[in-house]
TIGULO-284757 format. One record per residue (C-alpha): residue number from 1; residue in three letters; x, y, z. Coordinates in pm, 1 decimal, padded with zeros to 6 digits, m for minus. Example, Ala and Ser with C-alpha at 12.3 -4.5 7.8 and 13.67 -1.06 7.14 Angstrom:
<nodes>
NODE   zase   tivo          x          y          z
NODE      1    ALA    01230.0   m00450.0    00780.0
NODE      2    SER    01367.0   m00106.0    00714.0
</nodes>
This chain:
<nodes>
NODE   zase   tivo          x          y          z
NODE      1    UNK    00229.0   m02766.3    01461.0
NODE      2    UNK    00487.6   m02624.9    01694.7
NODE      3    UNK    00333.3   m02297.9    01754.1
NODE      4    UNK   m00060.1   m02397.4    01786.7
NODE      5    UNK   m00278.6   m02157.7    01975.8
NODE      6    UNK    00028.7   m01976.2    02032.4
NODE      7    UNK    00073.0   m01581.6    01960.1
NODE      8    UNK    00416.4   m01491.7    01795.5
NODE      9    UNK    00557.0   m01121.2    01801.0
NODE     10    UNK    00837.2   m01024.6    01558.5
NODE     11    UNK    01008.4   m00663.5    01566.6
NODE     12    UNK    01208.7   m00563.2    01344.3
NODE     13    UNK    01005.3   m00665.1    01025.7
NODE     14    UNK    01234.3   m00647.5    00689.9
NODE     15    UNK    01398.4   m00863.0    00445.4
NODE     16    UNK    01567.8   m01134.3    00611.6
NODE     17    UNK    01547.5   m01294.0    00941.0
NODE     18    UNK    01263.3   m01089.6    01049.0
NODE     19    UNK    01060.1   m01198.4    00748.4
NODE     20    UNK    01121.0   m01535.0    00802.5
NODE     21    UNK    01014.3   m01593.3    01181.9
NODE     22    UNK    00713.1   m01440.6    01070.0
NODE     23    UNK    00630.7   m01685.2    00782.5
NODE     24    UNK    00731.5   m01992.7    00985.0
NODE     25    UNK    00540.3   m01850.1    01276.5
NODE     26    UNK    00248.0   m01859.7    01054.1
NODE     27    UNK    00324.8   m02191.7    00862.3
NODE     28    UNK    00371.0   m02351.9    01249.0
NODE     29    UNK    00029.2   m02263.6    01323.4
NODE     30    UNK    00068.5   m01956.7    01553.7
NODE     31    UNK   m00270.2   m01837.2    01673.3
NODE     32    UNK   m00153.5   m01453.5    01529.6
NODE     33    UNK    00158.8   m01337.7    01417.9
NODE     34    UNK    00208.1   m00962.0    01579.9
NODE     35    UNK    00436.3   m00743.7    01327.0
NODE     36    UNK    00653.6   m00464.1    01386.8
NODE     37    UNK    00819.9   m00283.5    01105.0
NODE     38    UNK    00966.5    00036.1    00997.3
NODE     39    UNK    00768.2    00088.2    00714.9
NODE     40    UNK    00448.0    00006.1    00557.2
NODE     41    UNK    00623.4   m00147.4    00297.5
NODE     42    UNK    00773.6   m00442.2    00493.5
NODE     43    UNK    00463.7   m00520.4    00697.0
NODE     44    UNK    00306.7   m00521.5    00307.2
NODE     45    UNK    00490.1   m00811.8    00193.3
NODE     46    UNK    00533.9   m01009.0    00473.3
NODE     47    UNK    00157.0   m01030.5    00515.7
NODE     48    UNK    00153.0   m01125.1    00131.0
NODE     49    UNK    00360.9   m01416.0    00202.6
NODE     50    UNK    00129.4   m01517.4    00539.5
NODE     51    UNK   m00174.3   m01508.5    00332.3
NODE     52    UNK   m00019.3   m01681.9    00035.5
NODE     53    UNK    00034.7   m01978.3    00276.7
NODE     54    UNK   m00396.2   m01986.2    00251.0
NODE     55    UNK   m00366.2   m01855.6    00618.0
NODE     56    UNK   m00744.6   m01660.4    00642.7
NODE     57    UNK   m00765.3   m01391.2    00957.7
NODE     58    UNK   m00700.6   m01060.0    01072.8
NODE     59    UNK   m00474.7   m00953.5    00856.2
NODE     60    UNK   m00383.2   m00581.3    00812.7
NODE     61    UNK   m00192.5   m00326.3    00981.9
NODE     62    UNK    00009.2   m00012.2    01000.7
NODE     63    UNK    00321.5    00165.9    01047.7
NODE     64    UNK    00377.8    00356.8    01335.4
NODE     65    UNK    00603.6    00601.4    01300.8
</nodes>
C-alpha cells in the first residue's frame, strides 16, 4: 500500500481528477483522506465511493462556504 499511515489532502473535490486522487488515496491505504469541495454535494459522493471500498472511519464533513 503506497500511501500507508500516510494523510492525503485533495482540494478541489468534483467529478473528475479530484474524485479520483481521493478514491485511490483511500484504496492505497492513506491513514485519512482530507476533502475540500465546493459543495456538499461533491464531498457526498466521493465519501460514498471511500466507504463503498469497505474503508470504516471518520467519515463525514462539510462545506465551507
Amino acid at each position: 500500500m503506497l500511501l500507508q499511515d500516510k494523510v492525503v489532502i485533495v482540494s478541489g473535490i468534483g467529478p473528475g481528477l479530484g474524485q479520483e486522487l481521493a478514491v485511490l488515496a483511500a484504496r492505497e491505504g492513506a491513514a485519512a483522506v482530507v476533502l475540500a469541495a465546493r459543495t456538499q454535494a461533491n464531498l457526498d459522493a466521493v465519501e460514498a465511493d471511500i466507504l463503498a471500498l469497505g474503508r470504516a472511519g471518520d467519515a463525514g464533513g462539510e462545506s465551507a462556504h
